[in-house]
C-alpha positions as CSV (number, residue, x, y, z in Angstrom):
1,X,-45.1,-5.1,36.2
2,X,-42.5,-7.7,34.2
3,X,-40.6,-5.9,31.1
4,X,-40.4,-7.3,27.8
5,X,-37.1,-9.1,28.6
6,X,-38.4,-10.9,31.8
7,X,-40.9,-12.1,29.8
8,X,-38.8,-13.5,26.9
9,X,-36.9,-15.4,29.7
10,X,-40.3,-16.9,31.1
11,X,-41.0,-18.2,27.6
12,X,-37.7,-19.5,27.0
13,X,-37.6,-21.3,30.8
14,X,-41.3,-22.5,30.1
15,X,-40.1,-24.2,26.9
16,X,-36.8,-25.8,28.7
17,X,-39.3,-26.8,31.3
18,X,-41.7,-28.8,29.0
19,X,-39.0,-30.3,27.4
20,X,-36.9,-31.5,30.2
21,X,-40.3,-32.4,32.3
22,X,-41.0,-34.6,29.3
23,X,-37.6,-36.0,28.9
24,X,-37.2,-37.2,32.4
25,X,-40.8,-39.3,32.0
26,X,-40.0,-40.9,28.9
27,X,-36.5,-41.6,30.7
28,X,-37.6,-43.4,33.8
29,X,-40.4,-45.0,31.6
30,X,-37.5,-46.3,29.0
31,X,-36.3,-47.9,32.5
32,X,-39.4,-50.4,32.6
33,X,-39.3,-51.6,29.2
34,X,-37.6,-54.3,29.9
35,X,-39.7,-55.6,33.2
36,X,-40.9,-59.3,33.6
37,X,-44.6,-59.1,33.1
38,X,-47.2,-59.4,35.9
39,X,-48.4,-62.7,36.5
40,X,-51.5,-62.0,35.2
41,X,-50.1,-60.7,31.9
42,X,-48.2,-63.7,30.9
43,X,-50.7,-65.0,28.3
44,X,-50.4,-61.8,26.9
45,X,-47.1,-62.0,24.8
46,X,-45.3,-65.2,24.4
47,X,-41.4,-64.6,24.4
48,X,-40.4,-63.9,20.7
49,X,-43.3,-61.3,20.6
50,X,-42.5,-59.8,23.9
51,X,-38.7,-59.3,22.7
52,X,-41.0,-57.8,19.8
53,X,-42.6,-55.2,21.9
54,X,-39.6,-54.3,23.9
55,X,-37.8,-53.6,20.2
56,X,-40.7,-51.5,19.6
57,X,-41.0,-49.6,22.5
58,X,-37.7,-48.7,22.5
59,X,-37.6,-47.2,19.0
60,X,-41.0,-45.2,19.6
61,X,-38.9,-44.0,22.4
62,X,-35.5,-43.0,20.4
63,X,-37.4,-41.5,18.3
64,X,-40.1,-39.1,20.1
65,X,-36.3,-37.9,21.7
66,X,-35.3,-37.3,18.3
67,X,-38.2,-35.1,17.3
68,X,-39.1,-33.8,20.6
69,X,-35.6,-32.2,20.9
70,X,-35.3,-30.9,17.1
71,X,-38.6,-29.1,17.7
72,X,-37.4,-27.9,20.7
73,X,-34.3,-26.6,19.7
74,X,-35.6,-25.0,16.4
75,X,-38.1,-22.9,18.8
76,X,-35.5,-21.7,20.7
77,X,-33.8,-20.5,17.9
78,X,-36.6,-18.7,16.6
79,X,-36.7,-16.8,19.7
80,X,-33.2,-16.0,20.3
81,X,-33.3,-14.2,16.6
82,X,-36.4,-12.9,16.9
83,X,-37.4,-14.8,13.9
84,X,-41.4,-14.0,14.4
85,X,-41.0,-10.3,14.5
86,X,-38.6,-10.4,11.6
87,X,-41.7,-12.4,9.6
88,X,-44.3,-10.2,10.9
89,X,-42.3,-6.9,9.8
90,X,-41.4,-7.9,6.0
91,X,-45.1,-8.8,6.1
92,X,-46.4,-5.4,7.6
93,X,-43.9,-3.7,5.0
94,X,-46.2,-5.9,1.9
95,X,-49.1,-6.1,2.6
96,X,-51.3,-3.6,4.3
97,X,-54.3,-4.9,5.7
98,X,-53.8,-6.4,9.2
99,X,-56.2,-9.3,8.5
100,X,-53.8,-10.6,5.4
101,X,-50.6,-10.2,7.6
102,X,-52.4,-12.8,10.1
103,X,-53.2,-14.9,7.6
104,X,-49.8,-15.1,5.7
105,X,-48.4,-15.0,9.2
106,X,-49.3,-18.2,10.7
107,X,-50.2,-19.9,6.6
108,X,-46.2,-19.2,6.6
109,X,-45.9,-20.8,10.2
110,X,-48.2,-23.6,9.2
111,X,-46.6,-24.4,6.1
112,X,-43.0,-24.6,7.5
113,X,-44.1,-26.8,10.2
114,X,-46.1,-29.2,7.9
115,X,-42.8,-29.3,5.8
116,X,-40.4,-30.2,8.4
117,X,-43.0,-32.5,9.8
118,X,-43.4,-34.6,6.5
119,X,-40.2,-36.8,6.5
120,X,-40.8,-37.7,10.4
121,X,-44.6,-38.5,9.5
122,X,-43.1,-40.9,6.4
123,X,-40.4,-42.5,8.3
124,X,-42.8,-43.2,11.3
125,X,-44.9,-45.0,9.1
126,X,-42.7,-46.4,6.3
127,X,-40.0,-47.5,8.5
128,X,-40.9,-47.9,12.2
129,X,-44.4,-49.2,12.1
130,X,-43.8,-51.3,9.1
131,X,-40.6,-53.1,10.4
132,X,-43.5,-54.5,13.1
133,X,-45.8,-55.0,10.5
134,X,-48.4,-52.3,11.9
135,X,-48.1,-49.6,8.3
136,X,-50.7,-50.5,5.8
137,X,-50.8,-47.4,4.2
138,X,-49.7,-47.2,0.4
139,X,-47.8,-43.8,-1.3
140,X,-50.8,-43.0,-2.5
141,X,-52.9,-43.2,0.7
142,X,-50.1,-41.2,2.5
143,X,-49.8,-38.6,0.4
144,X,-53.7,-38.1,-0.3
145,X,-53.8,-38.0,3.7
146,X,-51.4,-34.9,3.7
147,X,-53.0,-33.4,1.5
148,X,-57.0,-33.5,3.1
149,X,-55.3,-32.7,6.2
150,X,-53.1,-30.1,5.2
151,X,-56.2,-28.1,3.2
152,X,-58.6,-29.1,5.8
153,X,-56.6,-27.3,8.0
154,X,-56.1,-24.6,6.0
155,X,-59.8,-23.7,5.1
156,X,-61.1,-24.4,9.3
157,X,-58.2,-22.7,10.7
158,X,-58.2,-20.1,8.3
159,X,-61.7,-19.6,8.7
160,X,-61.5,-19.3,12.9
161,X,-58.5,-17.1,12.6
162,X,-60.6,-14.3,10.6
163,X,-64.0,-14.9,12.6
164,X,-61.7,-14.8,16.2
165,X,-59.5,-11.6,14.9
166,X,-63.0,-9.3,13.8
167,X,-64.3,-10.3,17.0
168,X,-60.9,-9.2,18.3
169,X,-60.9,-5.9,16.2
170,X,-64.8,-5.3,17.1
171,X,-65.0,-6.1,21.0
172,X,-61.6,-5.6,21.8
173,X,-60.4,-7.2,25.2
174,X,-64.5,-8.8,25.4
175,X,-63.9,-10.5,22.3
176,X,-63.2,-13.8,24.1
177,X,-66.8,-13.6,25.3
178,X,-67.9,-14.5,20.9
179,X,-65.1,-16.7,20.1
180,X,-65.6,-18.8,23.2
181,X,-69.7,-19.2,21.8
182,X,-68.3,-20.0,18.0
183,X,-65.8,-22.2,19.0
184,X,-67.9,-23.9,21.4
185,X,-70.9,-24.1,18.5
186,X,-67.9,-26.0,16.2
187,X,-66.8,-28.4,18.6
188,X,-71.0,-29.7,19.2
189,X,-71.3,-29.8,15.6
190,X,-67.9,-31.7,15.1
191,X,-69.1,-34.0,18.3
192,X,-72.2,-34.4,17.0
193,X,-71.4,-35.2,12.5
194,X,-67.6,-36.0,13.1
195,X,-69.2,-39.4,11.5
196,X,-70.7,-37.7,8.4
197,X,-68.7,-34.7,7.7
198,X,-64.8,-35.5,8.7
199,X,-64.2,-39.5,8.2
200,X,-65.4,-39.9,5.3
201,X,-63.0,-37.6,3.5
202,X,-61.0,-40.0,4.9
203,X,-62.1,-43.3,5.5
204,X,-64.9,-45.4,3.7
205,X,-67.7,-46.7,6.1
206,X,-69.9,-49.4,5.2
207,X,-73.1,-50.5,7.5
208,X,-71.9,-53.7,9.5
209,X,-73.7,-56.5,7.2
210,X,-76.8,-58.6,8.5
211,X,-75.1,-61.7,10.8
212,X,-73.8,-63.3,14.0
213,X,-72.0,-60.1,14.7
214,X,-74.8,-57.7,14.1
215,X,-77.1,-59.9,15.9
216,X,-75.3,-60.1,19.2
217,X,-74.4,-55.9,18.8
218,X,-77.9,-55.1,18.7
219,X,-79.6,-57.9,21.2
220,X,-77.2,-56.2,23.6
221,X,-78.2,-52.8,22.7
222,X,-81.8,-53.8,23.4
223,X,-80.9,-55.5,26.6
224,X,-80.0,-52.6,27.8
225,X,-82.1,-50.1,26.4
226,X,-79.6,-48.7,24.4
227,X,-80.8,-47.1,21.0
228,X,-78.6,-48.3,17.9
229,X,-80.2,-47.6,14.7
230,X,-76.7,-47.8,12.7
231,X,-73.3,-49.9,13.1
232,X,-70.7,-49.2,10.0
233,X,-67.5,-50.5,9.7
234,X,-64.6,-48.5,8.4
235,X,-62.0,-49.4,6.4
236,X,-58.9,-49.2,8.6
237,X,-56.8,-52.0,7.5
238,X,-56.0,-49.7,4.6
239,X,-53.4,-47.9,6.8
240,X,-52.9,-49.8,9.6
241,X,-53.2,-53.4,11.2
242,X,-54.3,-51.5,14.4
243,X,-57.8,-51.8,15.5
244,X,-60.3,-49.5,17.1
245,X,-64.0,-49.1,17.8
246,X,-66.0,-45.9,18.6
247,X,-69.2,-44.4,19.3
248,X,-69.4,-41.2,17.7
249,X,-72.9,-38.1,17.6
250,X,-74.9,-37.2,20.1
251,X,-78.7,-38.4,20.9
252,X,-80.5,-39.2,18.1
253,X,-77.4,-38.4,15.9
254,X,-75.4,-41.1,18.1
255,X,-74.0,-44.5,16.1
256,X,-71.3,-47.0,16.7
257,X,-68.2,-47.7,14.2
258,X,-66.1,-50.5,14.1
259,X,-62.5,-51.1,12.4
260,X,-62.7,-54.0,9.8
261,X,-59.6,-55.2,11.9
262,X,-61.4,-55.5,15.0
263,X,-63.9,-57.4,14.0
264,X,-61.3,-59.6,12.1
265,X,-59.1,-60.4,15.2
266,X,-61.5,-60.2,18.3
267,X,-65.2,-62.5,18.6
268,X,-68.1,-61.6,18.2
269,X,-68.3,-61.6,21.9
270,X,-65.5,-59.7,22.7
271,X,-66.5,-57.2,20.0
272,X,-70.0,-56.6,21.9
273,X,-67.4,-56.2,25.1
274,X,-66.2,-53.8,24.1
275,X,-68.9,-52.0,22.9
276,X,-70.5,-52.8,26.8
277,X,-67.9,-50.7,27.8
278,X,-68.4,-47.9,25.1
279,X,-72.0,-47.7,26.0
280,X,-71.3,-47.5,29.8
281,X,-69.4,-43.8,28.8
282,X,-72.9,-42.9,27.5
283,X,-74.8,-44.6,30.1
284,X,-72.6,-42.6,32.6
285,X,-73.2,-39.2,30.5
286,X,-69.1,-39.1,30.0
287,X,-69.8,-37.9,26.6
288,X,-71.4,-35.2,27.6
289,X,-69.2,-34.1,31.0
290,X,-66.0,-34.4,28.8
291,X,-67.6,-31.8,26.0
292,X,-68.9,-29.4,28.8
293,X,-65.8,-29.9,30.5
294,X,-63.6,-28.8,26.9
295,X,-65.7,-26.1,26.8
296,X,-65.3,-24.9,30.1
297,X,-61.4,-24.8,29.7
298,X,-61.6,-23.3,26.6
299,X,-63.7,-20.4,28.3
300,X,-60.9,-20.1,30.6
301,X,-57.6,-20.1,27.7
302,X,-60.1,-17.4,25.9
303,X,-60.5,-15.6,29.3
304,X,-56.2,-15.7,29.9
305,X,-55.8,-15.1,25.8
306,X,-57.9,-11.4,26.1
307,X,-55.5,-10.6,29.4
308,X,-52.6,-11.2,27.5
309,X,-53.3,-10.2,24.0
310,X,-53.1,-6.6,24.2
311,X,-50.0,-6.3,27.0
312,X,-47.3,-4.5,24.9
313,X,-44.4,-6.0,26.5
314,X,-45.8,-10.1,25.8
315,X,-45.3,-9.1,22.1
316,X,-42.4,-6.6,22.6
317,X,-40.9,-10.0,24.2
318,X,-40.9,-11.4,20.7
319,X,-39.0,-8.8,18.9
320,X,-42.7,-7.0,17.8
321,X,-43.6,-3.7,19.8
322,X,-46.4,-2.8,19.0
323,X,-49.5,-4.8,20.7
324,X,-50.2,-7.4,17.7
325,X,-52.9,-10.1,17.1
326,X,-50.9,-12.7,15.9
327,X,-47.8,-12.1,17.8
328,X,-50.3,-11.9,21.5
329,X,-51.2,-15.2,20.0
330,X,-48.0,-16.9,19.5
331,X,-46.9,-15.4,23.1
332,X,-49.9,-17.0,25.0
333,X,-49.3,-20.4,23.5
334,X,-46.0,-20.8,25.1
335,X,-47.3,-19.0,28.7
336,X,-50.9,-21.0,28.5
337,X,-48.6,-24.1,28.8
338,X,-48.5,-24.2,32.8
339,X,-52.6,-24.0,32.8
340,X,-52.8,-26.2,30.2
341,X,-50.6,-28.7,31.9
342,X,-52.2,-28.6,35.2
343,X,-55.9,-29.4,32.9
344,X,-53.7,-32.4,31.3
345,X,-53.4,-33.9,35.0
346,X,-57.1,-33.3,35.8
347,X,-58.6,-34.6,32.4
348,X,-56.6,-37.8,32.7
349,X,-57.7,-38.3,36.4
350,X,-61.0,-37.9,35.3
351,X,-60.4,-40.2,32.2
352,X,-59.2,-43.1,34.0
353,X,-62.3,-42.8,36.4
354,X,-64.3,-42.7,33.1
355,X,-62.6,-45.9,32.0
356,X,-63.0,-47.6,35.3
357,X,-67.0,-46.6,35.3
358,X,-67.2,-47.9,31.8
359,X,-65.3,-51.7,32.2
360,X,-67.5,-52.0,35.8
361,X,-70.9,-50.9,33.5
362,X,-69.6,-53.9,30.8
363,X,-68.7,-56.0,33.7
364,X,-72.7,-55.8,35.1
365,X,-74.5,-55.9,31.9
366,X,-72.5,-58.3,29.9
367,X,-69.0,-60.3,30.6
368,X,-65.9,-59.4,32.6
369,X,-64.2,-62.2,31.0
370,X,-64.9,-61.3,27.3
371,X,-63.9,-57.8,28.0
372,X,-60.5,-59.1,29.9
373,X,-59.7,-61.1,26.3
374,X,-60.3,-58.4,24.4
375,X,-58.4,-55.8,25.9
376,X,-55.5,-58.3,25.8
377,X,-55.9,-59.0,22.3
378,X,-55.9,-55.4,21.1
379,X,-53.0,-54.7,23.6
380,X,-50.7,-57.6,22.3
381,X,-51.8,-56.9,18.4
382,X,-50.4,-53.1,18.7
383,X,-47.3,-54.5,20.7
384,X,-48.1,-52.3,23.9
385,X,-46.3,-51.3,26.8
386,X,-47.4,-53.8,29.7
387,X,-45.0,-52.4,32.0
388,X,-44.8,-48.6,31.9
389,X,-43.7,-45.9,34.9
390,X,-46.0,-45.1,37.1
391,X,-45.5,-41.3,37.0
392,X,-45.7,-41.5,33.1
393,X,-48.9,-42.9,33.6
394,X,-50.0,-40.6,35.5
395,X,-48.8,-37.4,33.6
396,X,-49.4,-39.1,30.2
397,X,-52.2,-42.1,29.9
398,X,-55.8,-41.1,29.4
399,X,-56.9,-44.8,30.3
400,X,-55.7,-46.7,32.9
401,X,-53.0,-49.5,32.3
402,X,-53.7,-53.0,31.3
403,X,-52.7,-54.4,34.3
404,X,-55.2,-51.9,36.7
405,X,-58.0,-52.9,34.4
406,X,-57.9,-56.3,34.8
407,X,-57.1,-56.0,38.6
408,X,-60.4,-53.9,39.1
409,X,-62.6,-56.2,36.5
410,X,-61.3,-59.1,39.2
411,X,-62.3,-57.4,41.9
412,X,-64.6,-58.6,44.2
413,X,-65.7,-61.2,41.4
């Protein structure tokens, strides 16, 4: 059986692990940056805006090192002074029910991370993105975005915390069995009125007006027997120059949204492309393999969370030692990691054979060629990465690259 301290040391090397694993890919992906493009990528970026990219790259780059190692070494410190065991204690010794000691606990936790987190979130978009013209966002926007997320967070996660801890405190080690079924009921109902409930605290959405644009979306919906009843348009240009469109709900609940900066820098044609593409994920049921899939792995964390929850010496690893709720918690986050990296490479596997369904179903039912324009418009617009490693791609991209999409769209053409 491992002791306390062997356990400590498993964390600690887990932690190292991640980070150095991490480092290494963006290291040998850093190497590629400045790669002539493939020859059928050349229209993509003319020379001053590939010079462009490659600034861009490389200061997404410096600065994911920057924050990836200040998070990294501010963990370890917490562990080497056994700074979560001397939180939990001064709050055992002021408050005595357990449930409030969770809940200051990780409001504590959440608050300090949210804090240090604030001047990387501003200078990300103040500074990086809008040196490349990307950041739309005003002060106001920002901070009112902080703020929704911050209490939205606050009120869901505060929320699940109680519901998962009285399971925990009623069914003991079969808890996990309840809170798998609650969270599972959340994520449908987020999948299913993300639209209604979550954006537009947000975002304003507008139906997509009567016109060319609407006309072609919807003769293509028909076409092939795809039920559309509602298109909106949000209002993304308000933070950034980026551009995006989505389907979002499930069966009847099921509509389409497009960024007001898609529609203003792609055609009408390309536009319905891209949509082609979004309705081959639903034509291929990918919607609904990805949400059973999600809830199938979180069945198994719940499962690994119950077996580890109530060993003394995972919490007696972090300074605690007595077998603690919140402290089990914090333990199986950093010893989850291995499982939950080895579901990373499977998911994105899966992804990128998701993606490749989805551009052959747009090929079939509408245009290869309008899809192969689009997908280079958005990628030169957001300045990306034509050229990236092939073993950060495959640890790291959910979609395949630019260049392997427009290889299997030409394929056998």
């Amino acid at each position: 059986m491992l002791n306390p301290e062997t356990v400590f040391y498993i964390i600690l090397g887990l932690i190292l692990f991640n980070y150095c694993f991490d480092l290494i890919l963006s290291l040998l992906n850093a190497k590629k940056f400045d790669d002539k493009l493939p020859p059928e990528l050349v229209d993509v970026y003319d020379e001053v805006i590939y010079k462009n990219s490659q600034n861009y790259k490389r200061e997404n780059f410096r600065f994911s090192i920057l924050t990836n190692s200040f998070s990294t070494f501010l963990m370890i410190i917490f562990l080497f002074f056994n700074s979560f065991a001397y939180l939990h204690y001064h709050l055992t010794a002021i408050i005595e029910r357990q449930v409030l000691v969770m809940l200051v606990f990780f409001g504590i936790l959440f608050v300090a991370n949210f804090l240090l987190n604030l001047p990387l979130n501003w200078y990300h978009n103040f500074v990086i993105e809008a040196k490349y013209d990307f950041n739309r966002t005003s002060l106001k926007t920002f901070w009112l975005d902080q703020l929704k997320s911050f209490f939205l967070t606050i009120i869901i996660g505060g929320l699940l915390l109680i519901a998962i801890y009285y399971l925990f405190y009623w069914f003991s080690v079969n808890f996990w069995w309840y809170a798998w079924v609650l969270i599972s009921v959340l994520i449908v109902i987020i999948n299913m009125f993300y639209t209604k409930l979550i954006l537009p605290i947000f975002n304003k959405l507008s139906l997509l007006p009567d016109g060319k644009l609407r006309d072609s979306i919807e003769n293509y919906a028909k076409s092939v027997n795809f039920n559309l009843s509602r298109i909106f348009v949000i209002d993304g240009s308000k933070r950034s120059t980026k551009a995006n469109a989505f389907f979002s709900g499930l069966g009847s609940q099921k509509q389409v949204t497009l960024y007001d900066t898609l529609i203003n820098d792609l055609t009408p044609r390309e536009i319905v492309a891209v949509l082609a593409h979004e309705v081959g994920h639903y034509k291929h049921k990918h919607i609904i393999f990805n949400l059973v899939t999600s809830i199938l792995s979180l069945g198994l964390s719940m499962y690994i969370l119950s077996l580890f929850i109530v060993k003394p010496e995972v919490s007696q690893a972090l300074g605690v030692q007595e077998p603690n709720f919140h402290i089990g918690l914090i333990a199986f986050g950093f010893i989850y990691s291995p499982v939950s990296f080895i579901i990373s490479i499977i998911t994105n596997l899966m992804s990128r054979h998701f993606e490749y369904q989805a551009d052959a179903y747009a090929k079939k039912t509408f245009n290869e060629n309008d899809l192969i324009s689009a997908l280079k418009k958005l990628n030169q617009k957001s300045l990306s990465n034509l050229t990236p490693h092939p073993w950060y791609v495959f640890f790291n991209y959910s979609h395949p690259t630019l260049l392997q999409r427009f290889r299997k769209l030409k394929a056998n053409a």
